[in-house]
N, C-alpha and C positions, 0 to 999 in steps of 0.2 A: 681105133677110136680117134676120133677128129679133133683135135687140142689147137688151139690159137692164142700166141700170147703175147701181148702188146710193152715195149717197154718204149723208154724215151723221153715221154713226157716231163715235162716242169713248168716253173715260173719264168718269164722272158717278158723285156720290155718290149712297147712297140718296138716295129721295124727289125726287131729281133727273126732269128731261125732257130728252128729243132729241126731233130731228123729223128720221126719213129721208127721203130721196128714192128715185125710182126712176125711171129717164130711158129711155122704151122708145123705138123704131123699127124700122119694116118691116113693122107690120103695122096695122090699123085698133085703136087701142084700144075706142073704142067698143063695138066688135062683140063683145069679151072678157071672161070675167070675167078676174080678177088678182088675186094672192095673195101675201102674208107670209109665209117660213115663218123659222124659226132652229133653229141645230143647236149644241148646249151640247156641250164637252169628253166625251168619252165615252158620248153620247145620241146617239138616233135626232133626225133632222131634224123638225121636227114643224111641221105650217100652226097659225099665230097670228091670220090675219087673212083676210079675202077681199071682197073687193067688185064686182058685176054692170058691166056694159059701162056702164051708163045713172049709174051711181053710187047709185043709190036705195036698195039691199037689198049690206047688210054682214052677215058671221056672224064672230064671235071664239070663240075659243079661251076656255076657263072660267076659264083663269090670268090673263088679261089681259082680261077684259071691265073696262068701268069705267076700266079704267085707259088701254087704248090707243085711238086713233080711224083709221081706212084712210079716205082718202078718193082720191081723183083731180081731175084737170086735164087734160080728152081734150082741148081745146085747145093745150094745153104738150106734149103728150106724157108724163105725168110722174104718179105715182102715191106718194103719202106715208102715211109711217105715225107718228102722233104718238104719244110714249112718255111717259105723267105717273107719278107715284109708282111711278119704276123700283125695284127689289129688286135684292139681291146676283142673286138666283135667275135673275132675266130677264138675266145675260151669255151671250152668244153671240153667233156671228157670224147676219147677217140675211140673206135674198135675198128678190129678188124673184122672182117667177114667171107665166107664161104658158102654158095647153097650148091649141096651136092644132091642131085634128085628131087628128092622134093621139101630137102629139109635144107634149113639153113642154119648153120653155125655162127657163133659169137665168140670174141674172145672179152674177156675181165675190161678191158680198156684200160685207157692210159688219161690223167689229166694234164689239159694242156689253160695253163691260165695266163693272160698277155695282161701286162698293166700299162696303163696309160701314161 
């Protein structure tokens, strides 16, 4: 069974950092790519981040290049996304994600709220 579970999240001023987590099981992470995405008060969900099974090749979002880092730990099971020079703009809540086949997984998400 496919479990994703996001922790990390909080309150941080601008110009602040966090650093989430994402704790998978049930499936080979390796073998996956894996994906960031966050969905703001009244907006569409949107992917921020994504990184290859092998961890080698990352692609970000245009809003957050520079500023955020995805990496992984296939040994830990565990995938993070590091948040520097946060903005009011980047609150929302965070997930993680998986599509294995033809289904795609979500984890609970994490809120992430930047104050001005």
């Amino acid at each position: 069974q496919v479990q994703l579970a996001e922790s990390g999240g909080g309150l941080v001023q601008s110009g602040g950092s966090l650093r989430l987590s994402c704790a998978a099981s049930g499936f080979d992470l390796s073998t996956y790519v894996m994906s960031w995405h966050r969905q703001a008060p009244g907006k569409e969900r949107e992917q921020v981040a994504a990184i290859t099974g092998s961890g080698r090749n990352q692609n970000y979002a245009d809003s957050v290049k520079n500023r955020f880092t995805i990496s992984r730990d296939n040994d830990k099971n565990t995938m993070y996304l590091q948040m520097n020079s946060l903005e009011p703009e980047d609150t929302a809540i965070y997930y993680c994600s998986v599509a294995i086949r033809s289904t795609r997984y979500w984890g609970r998400g994490t809120q992430v709220t930047v104050s001005s």
